[in-house]
C-alpha positions in Angstrom: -7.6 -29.9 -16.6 -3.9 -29.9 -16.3 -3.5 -27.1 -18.4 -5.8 -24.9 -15.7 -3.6 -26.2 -12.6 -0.6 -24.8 -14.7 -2.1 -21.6 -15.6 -3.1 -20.9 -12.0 0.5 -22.3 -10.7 2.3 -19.5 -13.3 -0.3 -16.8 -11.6 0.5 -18.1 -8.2 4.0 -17.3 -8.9 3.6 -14.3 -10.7 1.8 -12.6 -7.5 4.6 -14.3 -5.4 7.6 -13.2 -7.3 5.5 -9.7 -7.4 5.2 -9.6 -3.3 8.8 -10.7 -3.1 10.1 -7.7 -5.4 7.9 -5.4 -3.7 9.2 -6.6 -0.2 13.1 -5.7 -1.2 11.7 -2.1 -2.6 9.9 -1.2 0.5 13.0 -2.4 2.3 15.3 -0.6 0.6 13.5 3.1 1.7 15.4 5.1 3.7 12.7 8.0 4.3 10.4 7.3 7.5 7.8 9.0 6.3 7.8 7.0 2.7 7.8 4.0 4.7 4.5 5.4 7.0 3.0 6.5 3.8 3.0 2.7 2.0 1.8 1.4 5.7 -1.0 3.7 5.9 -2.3 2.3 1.6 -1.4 -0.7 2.8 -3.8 -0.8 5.7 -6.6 1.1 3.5 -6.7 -1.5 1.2 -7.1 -4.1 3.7 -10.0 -2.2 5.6 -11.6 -1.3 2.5 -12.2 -4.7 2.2 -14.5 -4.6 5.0 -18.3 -2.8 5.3 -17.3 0.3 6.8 -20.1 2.2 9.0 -20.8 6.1 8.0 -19.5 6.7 11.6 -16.5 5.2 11.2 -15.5 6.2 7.5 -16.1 10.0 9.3 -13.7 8.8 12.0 -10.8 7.8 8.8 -11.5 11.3 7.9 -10.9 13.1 10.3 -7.5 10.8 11.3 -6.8 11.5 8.1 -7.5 15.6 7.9 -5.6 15.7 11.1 -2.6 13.6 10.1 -2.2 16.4 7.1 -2.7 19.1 9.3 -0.2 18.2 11.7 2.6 17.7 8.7 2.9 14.2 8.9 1.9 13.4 5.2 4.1 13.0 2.1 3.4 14.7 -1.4 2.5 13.0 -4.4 5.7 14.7 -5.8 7.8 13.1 -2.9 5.6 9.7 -3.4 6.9 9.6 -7.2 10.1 11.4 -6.9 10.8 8.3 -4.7 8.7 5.8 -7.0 11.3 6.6 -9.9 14.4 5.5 -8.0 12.8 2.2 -8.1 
């Protein structure tokens, strides 16, 4: 049994020393839109984890659509151009 509390204590800290590293990368971005960009997957994953309705995955959409269409939206280019100065 010990050796199961140990394994999940290392994994604990693996995801903690993960979150921490991720933490000083997202604060270390200077570009606004980079920062809106992580937000916006960030708050996707966490919905996603919830039932969503057909009405309401339509409303995403169309938040979404606009967002683009209005020029607030980063490129996957800019996405890894900044990724790689990690």
């Amino acid at each position: 049994m010990p050796a199961i509390l140990e394994k999940k204590k290392t994994i604990l800290q693996t995801v903690e020393e993960e979150k921490n590293e991720l933490a000083i990368k997202l604060l270390s971005l200077k570009d606004k839109a980079m920062v809106h960009v992580f937000k916006l997957i960030f708050d996707d994953l966490i919905v996603t984890t919830k039932k969503t309705t057909k009405a309401q995955y339509n409303k995403e959409i169309d938040a979404a659509v606009k967002r683009v269409r209005s020029g607030k939206a980063v490129s996957n280019d800019q996405v890894m151009n900044e990724m790689d100065k990690w």
